[in-house]
FINU-564187 format. One line per field, with one value per residue (C-alpha): residue in three letters; chain; x, y, z. Coordinates in nm, 3 decimals. Example, Ala and Ser with C-alpha at 12.3 -4.5 7.8 and 13.67 -1.06 7.14 Angstrom:
2
resn <- c(ALA	SER)
chain <- c(A	A)
xx <- c(1.230	1.367)
yy <- c(-0.450	-0.106)
zz <- c(0.780	0.714)
//
This chain:
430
resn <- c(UNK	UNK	UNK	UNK	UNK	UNK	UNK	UNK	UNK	UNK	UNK	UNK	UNK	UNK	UNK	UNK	UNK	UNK	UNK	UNK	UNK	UNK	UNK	UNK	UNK	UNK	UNK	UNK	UNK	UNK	UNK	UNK	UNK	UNK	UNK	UNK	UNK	UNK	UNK	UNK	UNK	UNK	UNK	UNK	UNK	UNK	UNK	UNK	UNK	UNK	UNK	UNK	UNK	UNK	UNK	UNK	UNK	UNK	UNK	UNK	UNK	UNK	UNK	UNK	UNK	UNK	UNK	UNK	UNK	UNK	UNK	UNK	UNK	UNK	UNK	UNK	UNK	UNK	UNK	UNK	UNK	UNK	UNK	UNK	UNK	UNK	UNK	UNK	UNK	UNK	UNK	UNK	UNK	UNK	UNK	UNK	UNK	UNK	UNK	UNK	UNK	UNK	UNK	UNK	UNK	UNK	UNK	UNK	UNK	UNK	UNK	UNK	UNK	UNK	UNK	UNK	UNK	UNK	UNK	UNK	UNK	UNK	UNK	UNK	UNK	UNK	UNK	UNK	UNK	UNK	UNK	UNK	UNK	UNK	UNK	UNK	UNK	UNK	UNK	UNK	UNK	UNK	UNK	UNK	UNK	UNK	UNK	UNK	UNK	UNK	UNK	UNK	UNK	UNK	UNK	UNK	UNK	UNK	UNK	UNK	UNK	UNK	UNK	UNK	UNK	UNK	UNK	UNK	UNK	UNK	UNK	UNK	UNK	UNK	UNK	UNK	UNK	UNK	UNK	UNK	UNK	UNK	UNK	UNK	UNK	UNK	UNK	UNK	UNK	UNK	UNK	UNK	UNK	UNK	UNK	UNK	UNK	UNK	UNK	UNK	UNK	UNK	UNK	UNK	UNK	UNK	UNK	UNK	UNK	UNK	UNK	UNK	UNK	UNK	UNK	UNK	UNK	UNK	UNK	UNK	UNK	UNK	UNK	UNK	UNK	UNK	UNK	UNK	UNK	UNK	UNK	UNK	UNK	UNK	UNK	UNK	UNK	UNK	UNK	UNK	UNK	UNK	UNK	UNK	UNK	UNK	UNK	UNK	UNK	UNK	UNK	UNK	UNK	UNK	UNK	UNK	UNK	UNK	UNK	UNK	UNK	UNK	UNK	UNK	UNK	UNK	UNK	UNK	UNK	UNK	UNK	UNK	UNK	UNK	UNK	UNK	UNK	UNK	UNK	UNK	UNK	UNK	UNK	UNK	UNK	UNK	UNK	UNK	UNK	UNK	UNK	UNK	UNK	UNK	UNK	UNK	UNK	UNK	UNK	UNK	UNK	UNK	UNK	UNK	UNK	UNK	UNK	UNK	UNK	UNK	UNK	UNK	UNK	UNK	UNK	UNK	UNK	UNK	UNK	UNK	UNK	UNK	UNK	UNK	UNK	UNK	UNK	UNK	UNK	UNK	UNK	UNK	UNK	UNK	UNK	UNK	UNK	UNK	UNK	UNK	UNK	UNK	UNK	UNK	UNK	UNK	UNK	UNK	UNK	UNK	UNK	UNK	UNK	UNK	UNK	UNK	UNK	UNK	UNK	UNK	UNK	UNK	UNK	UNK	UNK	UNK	UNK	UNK	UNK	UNK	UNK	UNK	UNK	UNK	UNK	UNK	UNK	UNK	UNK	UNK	UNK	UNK	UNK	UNK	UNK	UNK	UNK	UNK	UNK	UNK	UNK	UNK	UNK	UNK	UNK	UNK	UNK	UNK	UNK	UNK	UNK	UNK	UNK	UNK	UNK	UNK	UNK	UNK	UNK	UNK	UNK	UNK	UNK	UNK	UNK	UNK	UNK	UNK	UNK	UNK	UNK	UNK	UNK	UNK	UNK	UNK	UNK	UNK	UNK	UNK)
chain <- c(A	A	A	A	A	A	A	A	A	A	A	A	A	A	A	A	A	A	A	A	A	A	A	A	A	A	A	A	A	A	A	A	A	A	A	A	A	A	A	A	A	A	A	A	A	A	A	A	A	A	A	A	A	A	A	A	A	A	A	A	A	A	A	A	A	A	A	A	A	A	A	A	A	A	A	A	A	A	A	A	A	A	A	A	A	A	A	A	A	A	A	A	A	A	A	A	A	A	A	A	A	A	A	A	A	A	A	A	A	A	A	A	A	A	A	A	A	A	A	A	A	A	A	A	A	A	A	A	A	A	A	A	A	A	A	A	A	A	A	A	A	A	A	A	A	A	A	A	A	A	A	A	A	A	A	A	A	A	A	A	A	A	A	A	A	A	A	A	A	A	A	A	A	A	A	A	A	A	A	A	A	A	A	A	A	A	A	A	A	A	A	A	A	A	A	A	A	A	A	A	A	A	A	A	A	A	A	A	A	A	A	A	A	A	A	A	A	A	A	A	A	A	A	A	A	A	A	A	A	A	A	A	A	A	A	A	A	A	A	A	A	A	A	A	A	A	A	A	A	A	A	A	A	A	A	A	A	A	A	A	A	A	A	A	A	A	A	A	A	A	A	A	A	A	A	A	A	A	A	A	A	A	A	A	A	A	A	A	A	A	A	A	A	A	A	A	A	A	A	A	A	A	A	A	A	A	A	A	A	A	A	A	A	A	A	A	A	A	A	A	A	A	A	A	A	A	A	A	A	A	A	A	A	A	A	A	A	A	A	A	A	A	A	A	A	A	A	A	A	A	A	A	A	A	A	A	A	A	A	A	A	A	A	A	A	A	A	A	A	A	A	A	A	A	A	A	A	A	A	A	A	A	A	A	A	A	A	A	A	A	A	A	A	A	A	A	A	A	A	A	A	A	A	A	A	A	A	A	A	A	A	A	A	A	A	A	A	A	A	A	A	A	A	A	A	A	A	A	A	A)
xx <- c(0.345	0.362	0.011	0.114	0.152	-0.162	-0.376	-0.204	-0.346	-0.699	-0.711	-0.588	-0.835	-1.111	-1.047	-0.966	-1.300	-1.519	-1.340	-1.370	-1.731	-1.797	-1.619	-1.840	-2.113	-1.895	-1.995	-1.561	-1.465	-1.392	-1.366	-1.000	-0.934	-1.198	-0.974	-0.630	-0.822	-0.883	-0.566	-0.466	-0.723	-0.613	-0.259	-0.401	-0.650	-0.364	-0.132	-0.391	-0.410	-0.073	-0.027	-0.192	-0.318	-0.164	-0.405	-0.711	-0.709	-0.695	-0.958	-1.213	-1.354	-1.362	-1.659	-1.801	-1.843	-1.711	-1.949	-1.707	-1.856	-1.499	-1.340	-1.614	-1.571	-1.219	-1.192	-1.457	-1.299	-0.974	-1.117	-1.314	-0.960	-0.802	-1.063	-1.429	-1.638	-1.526	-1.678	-1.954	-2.068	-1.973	-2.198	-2.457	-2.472	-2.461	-2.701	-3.029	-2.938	-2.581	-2.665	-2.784	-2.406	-2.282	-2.511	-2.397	-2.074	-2.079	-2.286	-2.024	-1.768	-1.965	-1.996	-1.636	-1.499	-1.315	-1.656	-1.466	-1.441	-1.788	-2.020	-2.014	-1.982	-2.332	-2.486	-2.641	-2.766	-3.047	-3.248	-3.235	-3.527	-3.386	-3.488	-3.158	-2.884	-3.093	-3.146	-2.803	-2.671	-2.922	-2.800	-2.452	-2.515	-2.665	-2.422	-2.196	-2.470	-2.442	-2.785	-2.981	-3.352	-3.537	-3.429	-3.491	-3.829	-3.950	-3.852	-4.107	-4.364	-4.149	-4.352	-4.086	-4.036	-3.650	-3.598	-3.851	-3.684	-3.409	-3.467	-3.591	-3.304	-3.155	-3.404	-3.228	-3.370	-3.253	-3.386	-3.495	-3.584	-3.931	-4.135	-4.192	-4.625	-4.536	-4.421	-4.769	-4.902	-4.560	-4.579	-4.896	-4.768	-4.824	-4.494	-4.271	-3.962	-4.110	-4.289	-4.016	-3.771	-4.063	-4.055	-3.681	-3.744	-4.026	-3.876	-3.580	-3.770	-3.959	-4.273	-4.524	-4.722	-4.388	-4.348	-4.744	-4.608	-4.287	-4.496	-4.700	-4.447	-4.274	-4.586	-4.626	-4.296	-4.026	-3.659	-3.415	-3.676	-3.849	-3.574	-3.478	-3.829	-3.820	-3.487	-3.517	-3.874	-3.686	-3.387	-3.642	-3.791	-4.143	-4.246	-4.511	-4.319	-4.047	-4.302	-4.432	-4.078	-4.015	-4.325	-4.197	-3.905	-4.135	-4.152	-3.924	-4.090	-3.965	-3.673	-3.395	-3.524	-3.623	-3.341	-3.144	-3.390	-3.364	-3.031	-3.048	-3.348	-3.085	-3.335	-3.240	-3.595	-3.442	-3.099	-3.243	-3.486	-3.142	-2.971	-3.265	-3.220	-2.819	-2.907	-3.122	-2.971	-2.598	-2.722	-3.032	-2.749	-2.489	-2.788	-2.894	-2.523	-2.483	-2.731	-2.672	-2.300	-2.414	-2.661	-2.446	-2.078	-2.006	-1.711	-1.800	-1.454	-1.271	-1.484	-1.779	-1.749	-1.777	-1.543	-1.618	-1.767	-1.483	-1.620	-1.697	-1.461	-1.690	-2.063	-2.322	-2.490	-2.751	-3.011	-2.966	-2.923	-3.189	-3.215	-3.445	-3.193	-3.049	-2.670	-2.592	-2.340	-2.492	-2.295	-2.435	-2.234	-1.913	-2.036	-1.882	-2.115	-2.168	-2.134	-2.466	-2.418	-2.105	-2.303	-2.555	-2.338	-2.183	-2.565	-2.662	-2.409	-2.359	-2.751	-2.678	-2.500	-2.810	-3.137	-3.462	-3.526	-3.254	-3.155	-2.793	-2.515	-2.219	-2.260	-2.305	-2.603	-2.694	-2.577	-2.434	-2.072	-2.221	-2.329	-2.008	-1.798	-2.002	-1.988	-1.559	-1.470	-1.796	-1.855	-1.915	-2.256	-2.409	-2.260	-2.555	-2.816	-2.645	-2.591	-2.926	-3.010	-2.777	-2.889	-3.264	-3.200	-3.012	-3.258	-2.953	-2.704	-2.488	-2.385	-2.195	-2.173	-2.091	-2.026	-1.785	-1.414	-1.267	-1.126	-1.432	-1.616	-1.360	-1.452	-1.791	-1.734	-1.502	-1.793	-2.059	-1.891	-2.102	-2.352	-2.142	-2.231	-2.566	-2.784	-3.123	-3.461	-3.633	-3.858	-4.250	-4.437	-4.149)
yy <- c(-2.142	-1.895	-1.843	-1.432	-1.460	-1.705	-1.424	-1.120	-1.312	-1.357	-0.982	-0.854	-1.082	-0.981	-0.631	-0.655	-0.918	-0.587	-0.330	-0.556	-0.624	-0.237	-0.200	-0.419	-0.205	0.134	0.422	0.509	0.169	-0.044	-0.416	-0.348	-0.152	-0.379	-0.625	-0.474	-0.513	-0.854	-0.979	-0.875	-1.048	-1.390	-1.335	-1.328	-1.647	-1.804	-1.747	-1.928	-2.209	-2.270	-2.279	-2.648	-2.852	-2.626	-2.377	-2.568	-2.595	-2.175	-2.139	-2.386	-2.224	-1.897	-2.042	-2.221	-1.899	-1.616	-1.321	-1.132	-1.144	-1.067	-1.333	-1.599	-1.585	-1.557	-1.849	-2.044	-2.015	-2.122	-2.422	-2.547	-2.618	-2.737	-2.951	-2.914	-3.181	-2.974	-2.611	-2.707	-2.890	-2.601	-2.376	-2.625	-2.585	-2.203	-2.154	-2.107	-1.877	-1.730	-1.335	-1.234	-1.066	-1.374	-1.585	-1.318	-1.439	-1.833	-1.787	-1.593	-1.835	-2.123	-1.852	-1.787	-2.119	-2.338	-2.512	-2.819	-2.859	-2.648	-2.841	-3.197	-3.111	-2.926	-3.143	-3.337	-3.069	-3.047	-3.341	-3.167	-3.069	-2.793	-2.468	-2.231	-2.468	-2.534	-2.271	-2.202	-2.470	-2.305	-1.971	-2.124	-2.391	-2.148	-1.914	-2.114	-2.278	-2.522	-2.651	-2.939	-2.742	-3.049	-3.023	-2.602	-2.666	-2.930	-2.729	-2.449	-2.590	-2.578	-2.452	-2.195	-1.905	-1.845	-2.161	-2.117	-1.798	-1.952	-2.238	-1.970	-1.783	-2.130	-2.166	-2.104	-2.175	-2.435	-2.631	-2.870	-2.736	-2.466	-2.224	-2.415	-2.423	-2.300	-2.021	-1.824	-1.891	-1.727	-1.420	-1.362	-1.500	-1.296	-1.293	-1.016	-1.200	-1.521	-1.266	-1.084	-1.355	-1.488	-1.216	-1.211	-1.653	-1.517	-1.253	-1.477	-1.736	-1.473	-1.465	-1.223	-1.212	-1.156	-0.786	-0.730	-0.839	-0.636	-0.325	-0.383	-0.436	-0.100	0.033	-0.154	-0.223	-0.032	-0.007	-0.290	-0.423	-0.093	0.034	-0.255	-0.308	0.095	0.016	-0.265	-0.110	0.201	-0.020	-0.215	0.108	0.149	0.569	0.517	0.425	0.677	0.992	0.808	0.828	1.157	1.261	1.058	1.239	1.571	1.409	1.409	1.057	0.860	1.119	0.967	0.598	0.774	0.932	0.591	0.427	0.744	0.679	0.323	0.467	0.660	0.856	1.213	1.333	1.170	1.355	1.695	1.647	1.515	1.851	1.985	1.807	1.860	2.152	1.971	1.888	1.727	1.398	1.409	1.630	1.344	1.104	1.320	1.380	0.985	0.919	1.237	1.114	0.736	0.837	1.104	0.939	1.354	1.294	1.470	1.612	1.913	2.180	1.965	1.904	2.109	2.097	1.853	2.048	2.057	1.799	1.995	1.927	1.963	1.788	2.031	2.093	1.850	2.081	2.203	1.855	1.677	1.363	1.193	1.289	1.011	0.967	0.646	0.626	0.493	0.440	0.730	0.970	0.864	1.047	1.385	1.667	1.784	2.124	2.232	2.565	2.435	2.093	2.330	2.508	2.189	2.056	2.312	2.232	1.858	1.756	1.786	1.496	1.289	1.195	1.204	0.841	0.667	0.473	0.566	0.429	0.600	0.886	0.579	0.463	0.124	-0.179	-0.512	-0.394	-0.089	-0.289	-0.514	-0.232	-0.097	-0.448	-0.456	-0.082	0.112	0.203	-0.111	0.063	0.008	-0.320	-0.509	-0.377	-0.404	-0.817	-0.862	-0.681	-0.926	-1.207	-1.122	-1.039	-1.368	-1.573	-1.716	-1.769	-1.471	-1.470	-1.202	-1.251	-0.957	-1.041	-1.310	-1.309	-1.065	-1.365	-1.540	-1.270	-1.178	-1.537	-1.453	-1.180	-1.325	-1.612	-1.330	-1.154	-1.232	-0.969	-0.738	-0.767	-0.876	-0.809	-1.012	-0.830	-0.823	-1.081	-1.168	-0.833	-0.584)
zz <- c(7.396	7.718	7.876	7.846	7.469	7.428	7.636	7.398	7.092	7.226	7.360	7.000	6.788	7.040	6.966	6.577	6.535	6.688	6.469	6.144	6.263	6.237	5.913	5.770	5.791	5.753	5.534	5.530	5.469	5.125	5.133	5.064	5.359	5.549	5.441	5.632	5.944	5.879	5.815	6.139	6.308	6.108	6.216	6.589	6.546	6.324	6.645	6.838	6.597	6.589	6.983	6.923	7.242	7.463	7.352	7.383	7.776	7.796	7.538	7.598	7.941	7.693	7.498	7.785	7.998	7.848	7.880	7.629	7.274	7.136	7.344	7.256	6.904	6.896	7.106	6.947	6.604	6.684	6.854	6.563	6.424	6.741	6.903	6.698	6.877	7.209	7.104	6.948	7.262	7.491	7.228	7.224	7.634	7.639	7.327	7.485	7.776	7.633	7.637	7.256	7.144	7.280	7.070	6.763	6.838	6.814	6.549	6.342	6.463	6.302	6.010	5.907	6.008	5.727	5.561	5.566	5.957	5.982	5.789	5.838	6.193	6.204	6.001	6.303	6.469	6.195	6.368	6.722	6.895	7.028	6.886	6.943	6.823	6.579	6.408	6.461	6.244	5.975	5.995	5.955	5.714	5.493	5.533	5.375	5.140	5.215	5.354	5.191	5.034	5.110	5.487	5.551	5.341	5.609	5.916	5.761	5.965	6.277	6.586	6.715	6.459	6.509	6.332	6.055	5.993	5.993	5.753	5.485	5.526	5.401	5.071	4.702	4.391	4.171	3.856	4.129	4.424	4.327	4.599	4.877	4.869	5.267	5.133	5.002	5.383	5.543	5.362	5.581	5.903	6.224	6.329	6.156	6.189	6.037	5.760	5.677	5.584	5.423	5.170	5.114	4.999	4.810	4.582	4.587	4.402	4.175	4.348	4.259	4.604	4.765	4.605	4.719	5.048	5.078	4.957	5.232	5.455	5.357	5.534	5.828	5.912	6.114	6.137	5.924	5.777	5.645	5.526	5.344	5.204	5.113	4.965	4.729	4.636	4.524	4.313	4.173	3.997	4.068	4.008	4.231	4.501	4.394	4.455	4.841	4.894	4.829	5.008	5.340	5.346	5.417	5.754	6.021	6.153	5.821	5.704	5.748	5.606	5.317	5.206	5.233	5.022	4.755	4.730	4.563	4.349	4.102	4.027	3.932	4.133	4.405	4.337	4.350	4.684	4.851	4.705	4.939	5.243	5.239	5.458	5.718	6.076	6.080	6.058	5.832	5.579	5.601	5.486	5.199	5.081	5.073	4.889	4.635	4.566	4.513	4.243	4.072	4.156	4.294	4.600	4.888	4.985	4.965	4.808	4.851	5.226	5.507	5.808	6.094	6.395	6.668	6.951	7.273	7.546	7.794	7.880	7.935	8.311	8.380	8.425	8.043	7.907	7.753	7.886	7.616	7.346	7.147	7.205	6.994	6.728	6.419	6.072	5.915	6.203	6.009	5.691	5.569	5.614	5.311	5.145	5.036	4.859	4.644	4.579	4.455	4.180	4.087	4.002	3.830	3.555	3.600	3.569	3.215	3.221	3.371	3.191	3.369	3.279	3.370	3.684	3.802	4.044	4.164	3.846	3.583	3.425	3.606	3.450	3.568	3.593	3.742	4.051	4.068	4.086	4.365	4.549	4.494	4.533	4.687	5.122	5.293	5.437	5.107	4.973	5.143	4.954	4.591	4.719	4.783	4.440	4.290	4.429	4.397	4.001	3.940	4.131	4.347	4.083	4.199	4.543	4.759	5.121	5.204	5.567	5.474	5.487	5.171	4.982	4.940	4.838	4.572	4.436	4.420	4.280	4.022	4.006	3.885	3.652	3.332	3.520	3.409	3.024	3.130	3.457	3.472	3.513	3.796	3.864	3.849	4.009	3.889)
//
C-alpha cells in the first residue's frame, strides 16, 4: 500500500478516535449515533490492518515516539493485529515517562483490542515489578474481564497505589471469589485514589462500610469522585441525602454537582428545585434543565428551549477581560438552554402525572427496563452512571461498558435483559 494512503488512514482514525472519544461522554449523543462515528474510525484502522507488513514499519515508530495521543492509539491498535509482541514492547518502554494522554491512549488501545490477541498477551505482565505497565495490564485485563480475582486480590498490598487501584478496579464478585479482608482497611486508606476505588469494590460486593464510606466521601471529596459519590447516593434513594442535596445547590461552590446528582434522584422535590434553577446563569440553567427532563422524560426543544446565544465575533479588549475566568468546554456546554417560563406552565399541569413517592427516569417510574432503555437509547453523558447502578444492583452479574465498542455493549445489554422484569435491590447499607 502507498505510504500517502497509509498516512491518510492514520490522520482520519486519529481524528475520528478523538471525536468518538468525546461522544462518549456527550450530553447530544446516543450510542447509535456514537456508533456512526465509530464505524468510520474501524474502516480507517481496518485500512491499516489490511495494509499487512508493509504497514508495520510506518506504524511502529508511531507508538514508540509519537507524542500524538490520536496517532498512538491508532497506531497501537492496528499493530496488536499486525505484529503484537512488537507494540506491547514499544508501550512497555514508553509507559513510565509517555506524557499522561499518551498513556490514555495505549491504554485504550489495549482496551478495545480483539480480547483474543489482548489477553494472553498481557497476561505476563501481571508478575512485573514495574508499577505503570502494570497496572496497565489491570486496567486492560479488567476491562475486558478478564482478570484472574485471586491475582488483583494479591496485588492489594502492592506498595505503589496506581496499581492497587488498579487491581480493585479488577475485583467482581462471584460464588467463589468474597470481599477481599483488604478491602475494610482500603476504604480508609490515605490516598483518595486508592480510597475511592476502594469504595466502588466495596459496594460492588455489597458492603455495608462501603456506603458509610462513600457518604463520607460525598463530603470530603471533590470533582469525579464527588459527583459520582453525590450521584449514586441520590439513585440509591436516601431522603436524607435528598434534602443535603437540595440545600447544596443554594450554593454557588457545590451548584452545579448538585444538580447532576438531583437528576438521577427522580425525585419530584428534585424536579421542582431544578424548575428553579432553569433561570440561573447559561450554564448552571443547562444543568438544571438536564436533570428536569431525565426525571420527568419533558424534551427540551422547540417550545421548551430557548435560542442559542449568537457567538460573538469578536474577543473583548484585554483590559475588560477577566483573566481568571474559566474558558473550558465541558459536556454540559452542549446542552439546550432551556425555556424556563414555558417549562413552568408545562409543570404546572404535568406534576399530576408524578407521585411524590416515587423514583422516576426519563418521565417513567424506575424499573429495570426503565434503566436499560436509558443505557440503549438515553445521552451518552449519563449512560455511565445508570452502568454503574446496574452493575452495583446486580452485584456484577450485569455488565455495560459503556466505553466499549457499540457491539459489545449491545451484547451486554442483550446479556441483562431479565433486569428488565426484575431489578435487584440495593445492597447491605441501602
Amino acid at each position: 500500500m502507498m505510504l500517502d494512503v497509509l498516512e491518510e488512514h492514520l490522520s482520519e482514525a486519529a481524528f475520528l478516535w478523538a471525536q468518538w472519544e468525546r461522544a462518549n461522554v456527550a450530553a447530544n449523543y446516543t450510542l447509535d449515533e456514537a456508533a456512526e462515528l465509530e464505524a468510520r474510525l474501524l474502516a480507517h484502522l481496518d485500512g491499516l490492518v489490511t495494509a499487512g507488513t508493509s504497514a508495520t514499519a510506518f506504524l511502529a515508530p508511531k507508538v514508540q515516539e509519537s507524542e500524538d495521543p490520536g496517532e498512538t492509539f491508532s497506531a497501537a491498535w492496528a499493530l496488536l493485529a499486525l505484529a503484537p509482541s512488537l507494540v506491547l514492547e514499544a508501550m512497555k518502554a514508553r509507559a513510565s515517562d509517555a506524557p499522561f494522554a499518551v498513556q490514555f491512549a495505549m491504554t485504550r488501545a489495549l482496551e478495545l483490542g480483539e480480547a483474543a490477541v489482548v489477553v494472553p498477551a498481557l497476561a505476563p505482565w501481571l508478575n512485573t515489578a514495574e508499577s505503570i505497565p502494570l497496572s496497565l495490564a489491570l486496567n486492560a485485563l479488567g476491562f475486558h474481564g478478564r482478570i484472574s480475582v485471586d491475582r488483583a486480590s494479591q496485588l492489594l498490598g502492592h506498595p505503589d497505589g496506581v496499581v492497587v487501584a488498579a487491581a480493585l478496579r479488577a475485583l467482581r464478585p462471584s460464588p467463589k471469589h468474597h470481599a477481599p479482608k483488604e478491602l475494610g482497611r482500603l476504604l480508609v486508606d490515605s490516598r483518595p485514589t486508592v480510597r475511592w476505588a476502594a469504595i466502588m469494590a466495596g459496594l460492588l460486593f455489597g458492603l455495608r462500610d462501603a456506603w458509610a464510606a462513600c457518604e463520607q466521601d460525598a463530603i470530603s471529596a471533590q470533582g469525579a469522585p464527588r459527583r459520582t459519590a453525590w450521584g449514586l447516593l441520590a439513585a440509591a434513594g436516601d431522603t436524607r441525602f435528598l434534602a443535603r442535596l437540595l440545600a447544596s445547590a443554594e450554593s454557588e461552590s457545590s451548584r452545579e454537582d448538585a444538580l447532576w446528582a438531583l437528576g438521577f434522584s427522580g425525585r419530584i422535590p428534585a424536579a421542582e428545585s431544578c424548575l428553579r434553577w432553569m433561570e440561573g446563569t447559561p450554564r448552571v440553567a443547562r444543568l438544571a434543565g438536564e436533570a428536569f427532563s431525565a426525571i420527568t422524560g419533558l424534551r427540551l426543544e422547540g417550545a421548551y428551549a430557548l435560542a442559542e446565544p449568537e457567538p460573538e465575533d469578536a474577543l473583548p479588549p484585554l483590559e475588560e477581560e477577566s483573566l481568571d475566568a474559566d474558558l473550558s468546554l465541558r459536556a454540559e456546554d452542549g446542552l439546550p438552554l432551556p425555556a424556563a417560563e414555558e417549562i413552568g406552565r408545562w409543570w404546572a399541569t404535568g406534576q399530576t402525572a408524578f407521585h411524590a413517592d416515587a423514583r422516576y427516569l426519563d418521565g417513567r417510574e424506575f424499573i429495570g427496563s426503565a434503566l436499560l432503555d436509558a443505557l440503549e437509547h438515553g445521552p451518552m453523558r449519563r449512560r455511565q452512571m445508570h452502568a454503574l447502578e446496574l452493575v452495583l444492583r446486580t452485584r456484577g452479574a450485569c455488565t455495560v461498558q459503556v466505553q466499549a465498542f457499540s457491539w459489545r455493549q449491545r451484547e451486554e445489554l442483550l446479556l441483562a435483559a431479565a433486569v428488565r422484569e426484575r431489578l435487584p435491590a440495593w445492597g447491605a447499607g441501602r
